[in-house]
Steps between C-alpha positions, in 0.01 A plus 500: 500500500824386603607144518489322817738201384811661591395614850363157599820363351737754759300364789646155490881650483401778752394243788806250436754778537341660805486139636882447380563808696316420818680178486873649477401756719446185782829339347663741726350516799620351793498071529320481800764652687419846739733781376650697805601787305297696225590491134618833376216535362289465768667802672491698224190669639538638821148518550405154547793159507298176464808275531649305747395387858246767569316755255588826564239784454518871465878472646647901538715683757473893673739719352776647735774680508697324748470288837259270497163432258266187468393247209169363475243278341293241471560146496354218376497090608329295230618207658364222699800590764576795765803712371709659755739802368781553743687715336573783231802678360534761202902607418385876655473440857453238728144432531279333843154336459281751737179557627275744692398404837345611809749536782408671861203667307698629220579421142826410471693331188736197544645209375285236400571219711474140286451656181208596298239162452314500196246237542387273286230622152536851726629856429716699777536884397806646644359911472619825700395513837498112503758243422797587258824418362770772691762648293758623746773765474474506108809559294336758278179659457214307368289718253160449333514326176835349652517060467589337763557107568418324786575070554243336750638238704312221609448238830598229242816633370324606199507913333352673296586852303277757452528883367259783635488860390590768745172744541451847731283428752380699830204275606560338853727789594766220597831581619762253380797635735753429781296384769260306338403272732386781721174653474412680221397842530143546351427222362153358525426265785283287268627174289367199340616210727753237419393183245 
């Protein structure tokens, strides 16, 4: 039967260097100060940024080939305060905050007027068919797979960067063209209302 001196002697030096680590691992956190961008490795992952002013879930874009296409997901206000985003900008196109709206009986998508509100402890899911982030007249094609990074800006004067991955998608049978704060042509009559 084995010895159980040297395991009971590891345990000791096992819980002081995890603690050690947790410790230097706080060390560089932020001093009480809120971060308005995301370290780098924070966006590493497209899939999810935890950094910054908001979190931002589950961020991706539609793949197109030119014209217009959309960025979406889902933010998140831990804190005690409303957040307002008023703008957002990526180097491919110039971008609009937007929304779909009833207008005359119709769906129709157009700018969002004061910004997107993310209340306080809340959520607000930008998703197609609903309220997104509108790449316009894009300098290139945006393929799946592809990168791309978009910097919030905020009622405050604060921003925030974020990267989302570029995914096909058909789902709400959107049209992001010329026109778009005209009707759209078959697009469901139904929508989740405003926050």
């Amino acid at each position: 039967m084995p010895s159980l001196l040297p395991r009971r002697a590891l345990r000791p030096a096992v819980l002081f260097t995890g603690a050690a680590l947790i410790v230097s691992l706080a060390a560089c956190g932020p001093s009480g100060e809120s971060s308005t961008t995301p370290t780098p490795s924070a966006t590493a992952t497209a899939a999810t940024v935890e950094a910054g002013v908001l979190g931002v879930r589950d961020p991706w874009v539609k793949a197109a080939d030119e014209g217009m296409t959309a960025a979406f997901a889902t933010f998140v206000n831990d804190s005690d305060t409303d957040v307002t985003i008023t703008g957002a900008a990526t180097d491919l196109s110039p971008m609009e905050l937007h929304e779909m709206a009833m207008a005359d009986g119709k769906m129709v998508m157009r700018a969002k007027q004061g910004g997107v509100v993310i209340k306080a402890k809340s959520e607000y899911k930008l998703e197609p068919g609903g309220d997104h982030l509108m790449l316009m007249d894009l300098a290139k094609p945006v393929r799946a797979g592809d990168e791309l990074s978009f910097t919030l800006t905020f009622a405050d004067g604060r921003s925030q960067t974020f990267r989302a991955v570029v995914k096909p998608f058909t789902g709400a049978q959107e049209s992001y063209a010329p026109g778009h704060g005209e009707p759209m042509p078959d697009m469901p009559t139904s929508h989740s209302p405003a926050p």
